[in-house]
N, C-alpha and C positions, 0 to 999 in steps of 0.2 A: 229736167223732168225727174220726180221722187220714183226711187226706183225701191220696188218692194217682194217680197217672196209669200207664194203660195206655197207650205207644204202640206204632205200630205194629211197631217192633222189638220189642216183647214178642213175640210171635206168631213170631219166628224161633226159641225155645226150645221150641217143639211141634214143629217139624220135626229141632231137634237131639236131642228127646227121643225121637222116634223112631228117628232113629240109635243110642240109645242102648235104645231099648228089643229091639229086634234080637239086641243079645249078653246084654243080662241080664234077659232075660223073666223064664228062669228062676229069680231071686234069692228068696230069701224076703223080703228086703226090697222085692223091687220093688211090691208093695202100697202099702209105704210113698212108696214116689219117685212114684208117681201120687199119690196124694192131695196130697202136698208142692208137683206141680205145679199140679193144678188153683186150689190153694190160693195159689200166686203170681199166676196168672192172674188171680183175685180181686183179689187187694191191686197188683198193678203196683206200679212203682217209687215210692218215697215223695216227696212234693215240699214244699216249704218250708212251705206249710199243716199240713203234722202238725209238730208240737210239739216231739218228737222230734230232727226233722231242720228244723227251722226255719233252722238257720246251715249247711246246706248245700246247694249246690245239685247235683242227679244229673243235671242233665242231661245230660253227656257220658258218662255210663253209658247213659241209656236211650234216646240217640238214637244207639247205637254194636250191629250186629248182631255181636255177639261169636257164636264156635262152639266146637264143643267142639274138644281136638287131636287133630292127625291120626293114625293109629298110631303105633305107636311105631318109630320108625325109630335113625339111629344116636344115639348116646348122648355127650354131652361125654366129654372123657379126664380121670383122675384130676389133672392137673396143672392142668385149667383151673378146681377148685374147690379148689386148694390156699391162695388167698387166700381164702374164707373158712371156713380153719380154726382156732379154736382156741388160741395156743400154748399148750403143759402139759395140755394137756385129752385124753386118751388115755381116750376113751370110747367107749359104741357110737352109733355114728352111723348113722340111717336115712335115706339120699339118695330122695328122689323131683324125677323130672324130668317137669316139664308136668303134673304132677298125679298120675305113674304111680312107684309103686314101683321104685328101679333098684337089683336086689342086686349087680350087678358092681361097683358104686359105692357101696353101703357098709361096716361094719366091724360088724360083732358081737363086743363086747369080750366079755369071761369076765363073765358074769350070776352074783349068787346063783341057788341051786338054787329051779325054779320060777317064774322071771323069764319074762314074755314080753315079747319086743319087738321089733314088723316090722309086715308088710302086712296094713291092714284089709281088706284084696278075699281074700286069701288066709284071714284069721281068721273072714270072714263064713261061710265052711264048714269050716272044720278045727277053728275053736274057736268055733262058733254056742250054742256053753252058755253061754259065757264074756260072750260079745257081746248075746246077745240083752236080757237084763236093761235093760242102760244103752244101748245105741245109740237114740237120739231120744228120749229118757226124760227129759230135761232142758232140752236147745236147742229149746223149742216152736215151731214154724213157723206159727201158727196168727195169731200177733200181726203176725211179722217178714218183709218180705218178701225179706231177701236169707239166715235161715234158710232158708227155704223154698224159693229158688231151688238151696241148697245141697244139702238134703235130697233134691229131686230129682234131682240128678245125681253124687249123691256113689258114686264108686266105688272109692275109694282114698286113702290115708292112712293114718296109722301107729294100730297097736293095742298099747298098755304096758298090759299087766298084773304088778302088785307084789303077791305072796301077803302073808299077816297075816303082819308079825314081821320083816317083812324090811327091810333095812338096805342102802338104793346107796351104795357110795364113790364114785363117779363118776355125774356126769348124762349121760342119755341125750338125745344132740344128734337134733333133726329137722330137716334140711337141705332145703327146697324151692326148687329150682331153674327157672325160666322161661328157654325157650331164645328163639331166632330161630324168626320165623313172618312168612307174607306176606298173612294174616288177623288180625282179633282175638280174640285167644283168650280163654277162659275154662275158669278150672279150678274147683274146687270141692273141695277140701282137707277130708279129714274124721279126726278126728280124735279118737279114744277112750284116756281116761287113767283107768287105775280102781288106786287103791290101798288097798288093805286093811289092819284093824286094824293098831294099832301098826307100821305101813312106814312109810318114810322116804327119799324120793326127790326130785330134781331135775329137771327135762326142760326141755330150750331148745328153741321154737321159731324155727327162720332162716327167712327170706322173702328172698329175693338173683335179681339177673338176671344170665343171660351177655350177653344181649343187647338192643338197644334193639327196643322194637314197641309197640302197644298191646297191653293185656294186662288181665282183669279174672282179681283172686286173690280168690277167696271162698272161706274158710275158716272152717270149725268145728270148735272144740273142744269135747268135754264131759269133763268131766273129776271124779272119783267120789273123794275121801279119808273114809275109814273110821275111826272110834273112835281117838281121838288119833292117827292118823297125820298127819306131819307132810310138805308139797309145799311146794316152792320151783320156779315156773313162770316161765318167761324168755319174753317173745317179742321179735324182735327183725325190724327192719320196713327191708330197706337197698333195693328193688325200683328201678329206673330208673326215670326222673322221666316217662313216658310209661306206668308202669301205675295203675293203680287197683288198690287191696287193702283189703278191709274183711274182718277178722278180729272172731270171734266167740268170745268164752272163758265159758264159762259152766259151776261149780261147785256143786258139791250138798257141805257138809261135814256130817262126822258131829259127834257128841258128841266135845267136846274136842280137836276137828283144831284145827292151824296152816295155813294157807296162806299164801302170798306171790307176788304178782303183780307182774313186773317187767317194764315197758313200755316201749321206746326206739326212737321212731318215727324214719326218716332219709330214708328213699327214696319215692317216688312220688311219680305228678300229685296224685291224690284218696286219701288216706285214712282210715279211718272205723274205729278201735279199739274194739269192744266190751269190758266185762268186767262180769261178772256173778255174783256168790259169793253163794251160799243157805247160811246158817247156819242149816241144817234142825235141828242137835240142841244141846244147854244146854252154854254151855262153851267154843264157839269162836271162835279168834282168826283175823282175817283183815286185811294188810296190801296196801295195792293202791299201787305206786307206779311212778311214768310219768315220763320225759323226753322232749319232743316238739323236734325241732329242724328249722327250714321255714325255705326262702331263695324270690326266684324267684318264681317264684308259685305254689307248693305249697300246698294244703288239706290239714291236719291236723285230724279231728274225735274228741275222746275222748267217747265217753258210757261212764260207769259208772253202774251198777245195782246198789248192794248194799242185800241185805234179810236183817234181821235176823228170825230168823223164832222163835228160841228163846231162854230167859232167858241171863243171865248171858254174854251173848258181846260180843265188844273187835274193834272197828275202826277203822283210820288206812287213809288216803287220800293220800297226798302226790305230786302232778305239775308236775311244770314245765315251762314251756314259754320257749324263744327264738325270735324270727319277725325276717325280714331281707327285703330288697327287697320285693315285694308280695304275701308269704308271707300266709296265713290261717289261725288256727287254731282250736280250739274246745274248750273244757272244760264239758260237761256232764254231772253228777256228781251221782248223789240216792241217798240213805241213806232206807232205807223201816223203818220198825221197827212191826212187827205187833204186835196187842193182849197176844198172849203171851209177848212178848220183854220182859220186865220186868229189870230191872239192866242194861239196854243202857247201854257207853261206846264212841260213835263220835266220831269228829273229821274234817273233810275241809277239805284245806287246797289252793290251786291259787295260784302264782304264776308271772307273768310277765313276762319281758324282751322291748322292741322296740327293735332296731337300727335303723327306720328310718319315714322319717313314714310310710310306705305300708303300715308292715305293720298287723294288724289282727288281734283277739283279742276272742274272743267268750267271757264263763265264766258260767256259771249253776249254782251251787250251791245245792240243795236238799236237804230234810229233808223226811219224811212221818212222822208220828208218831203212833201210834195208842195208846202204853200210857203210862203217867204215870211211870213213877220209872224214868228214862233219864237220862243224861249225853250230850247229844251237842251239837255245835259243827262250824260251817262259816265258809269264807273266802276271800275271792279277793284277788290284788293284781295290779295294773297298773302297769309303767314302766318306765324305760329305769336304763342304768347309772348308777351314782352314781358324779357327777362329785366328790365331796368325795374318795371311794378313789381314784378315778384321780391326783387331786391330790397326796395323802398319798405312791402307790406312787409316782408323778414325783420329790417331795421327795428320792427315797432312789435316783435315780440309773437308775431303768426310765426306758423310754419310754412315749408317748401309748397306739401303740397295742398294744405288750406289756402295758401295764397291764390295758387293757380285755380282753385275750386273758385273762390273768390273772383276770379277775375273772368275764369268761365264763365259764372254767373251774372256778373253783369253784361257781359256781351250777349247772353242771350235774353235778359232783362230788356235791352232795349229798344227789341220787337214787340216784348209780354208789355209794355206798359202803353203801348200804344191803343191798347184793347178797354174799351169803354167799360163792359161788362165786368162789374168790379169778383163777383166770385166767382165766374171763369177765369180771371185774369190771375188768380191767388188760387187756384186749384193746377192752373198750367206751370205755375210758378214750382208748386208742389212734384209735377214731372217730369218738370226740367231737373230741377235739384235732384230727385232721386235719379237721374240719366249721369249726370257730372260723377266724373271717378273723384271719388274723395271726399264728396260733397256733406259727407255725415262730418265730418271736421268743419265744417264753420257753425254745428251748433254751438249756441253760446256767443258769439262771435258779435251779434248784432245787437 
């Protein structure tokens, strides 16, 4: 049994939750946001003893009275979120600041006909046909206690809906901004992606700070692809090294969908990637691949969950991770395949580079297997760079440590090239490189 701690900062989220129950008594969902809370109450924060989270420790989450933000007062200017935009990517971008919707701050490109895409607080009554079906229908709170935390206080975040048949040229950026506070905040990011038959879309999630503070980012996604539609999901994780962000991506796919999951953790004190893809119908394919990069003494924790729940469906898994000074990180990664999932081929692969004796890398790759005629395969590796290439690249007139940048880089290169999205994939390129010690030595080089 997951064994978890209530302290007594838990109990300061019944006082924020009454602030919160004040303005949206009225929701039709607020049914839901009590039961979500009572239901955190229960579980408190997870501690080393569950299984789970055994390689991380929350304590600085659960002895920290985070609150919710203050109104909303003024708003960054467009120039101070011009670094982290994009280049060539001339898409619609939905900016939320502190957890709240900002339309002065973003771009609604030209949508096929039918497209929606904006604010969940706004779509929970303008499009409650649309929303009700999947909101909380997938991200169960009932196990999780930072769903759950989520669930309760979730009042905003973007809602993409893709009609059957439809076709994006361009992905849809979601840009979450944490500003300056003289408290610690928490927001609670929510997050509905529902795409219908035959669509075919993209969507980046950004996680970015303007400013240094403590900060807890709890975010959920759920996210719905329909009868071969095919998703390509980016999340992308740069927060100041003073928040905490544990994102939650959790997929329901139909018959014969494609998903792809692309993961590039950079920023924060503590973070905790979820991803979790149900191959509910016979047919589909689903790709989950992650680059984790942690200096300093950053915690990096991946857990993936994927369950294969119907026959004949294909999974690959591929994350890498690099750790530097007294960086931690964690690959916990389990392929579930149910009695009915017969012709299952999964593969999950996790390697990793350590810059430095202190850093430290925890991986635990599992398999649950319940049907008999499956192909599936698991892996981990641990080490530092190979001194025989750094030797070879020397021989030909590089240096020491261009080499090793060099060689840095293509090991994180070959997560980045997996990513369809050619000027995301050449902007991530851009922060990998500047994250590589040294890395300004291979200008020139290519």
């Amino acid at each position: 049994m997951a064994a978890h701690a209530v302290t007594e900062n838990t109990a300061t989220y019944v006082d924020q939750f009454a602030a919160l129950e004040r303005r949206r008594a009225n929701d039709w969902v607020h049914p839901l946001r009590k039961a979500a809370l009572a239901r955190f109450m229960e579980l408190g924060f997870p501690t080393t003893r569950d299984e789970d989270w055994r390689f991380t420790n929350l304590a600085p989450i659960a002895q920290t009275a985070f609150r919710l933000p203050e109104a909303a007062g003024s708003l960054p200017g467009r120039e101070a979120l011009e670094q982290f935009l994009v280049p060539g990517l001339a898409c619609t971008r939905l900016v939320f600041v502190d957890g709240r919707f900002a339309p002065g701050l973003s771009a609604v490109g030209r949508l096929p006909r039918g497209v929606l895409a904006g604010s969940l607080a706004e779509a929970l009554t303008s499009q409650r046909a649309l929303v009700e079906p999947h909101l909380a229908r997938y991200a169960d709170f009932m196990p999780d206690a930072f769903t759950a935390l989520n669930t309760a206080f979730m009042e905003d975040g973007a809602f993409v809906w893709i009609p059957r048949g439809t076709v994006l040229e361009e992905p849809i950026h979601l840009l979450h901004v944490s500003t300056a506070s003289s408290f610690p905040v928490l927001t609670s990011q929510r997050n509905l992606i529902v795409t219908q038959e035959d669509s075919q879309a993209a969507v980046i999630e950004d996680y970015v700070s303007l400013a240094e503070g403590v900060a807890l980012s709890n975010a959920v996604t759920e996210t719905v692809v329909g009868q071969s539609g095919v998703l390509e999901h980016y999340l992308i994780e740069r927060e100041s090294y003073q928040t905490f962000n544990v994102s939650t991506l959790r997929v329901e796919q139909g018959r014969s969908s494609n998903v792809t999951s692309h993961s590039v953790l950079l920023g924060g004190a503590l973070v905790r990637n979820n991803v979790h893809p149900v191959m509910a119908g016979e047919g589909g394919e689903c790709l989950i691949n992650g680059l984790f990069l942690a200096r300093d003494r950053q915690h990096m924790d991946n857990f993936m969950r994927v369950e294969h729940a119907s026959a004949h469906c294909g999974s690959r898994q591929f994350y890498n991770g690099v750790l530097d000074g007294h960086a931690h990180g964690v690959f916990h990664g389990r392929i579930v395949v149910h009695k009915d999932a017969q012709k299952t081929d999964a593969k999950q692969t996790n390697r990793n580079l350590l810059l430095s004796e202190d850093a430290q890398i925890d991986t635990k790759p599992q398999l649950e297997i319940y049907a008999d005629d499956v192909k599936c395969t698991h892996g981990a590796t641990i080490g530092q760079i190979n001194e025989d290439a750094v030797f070879y690249l020397r021989a030909r007139g590089i240096s020491r440590d261009a080499a090793r940048a060099l060689l840095l880089f293509a090991f994180a290169n070959e997560c980045l090239q997996r990513m369809r999205v050619e000027p995301m994939r050449r902007y991530l390129e851009g922060l990998v490189g500047h994250w590589i010690p040294k890395a300004g030595l291979l200008e020139g080089l290519s």
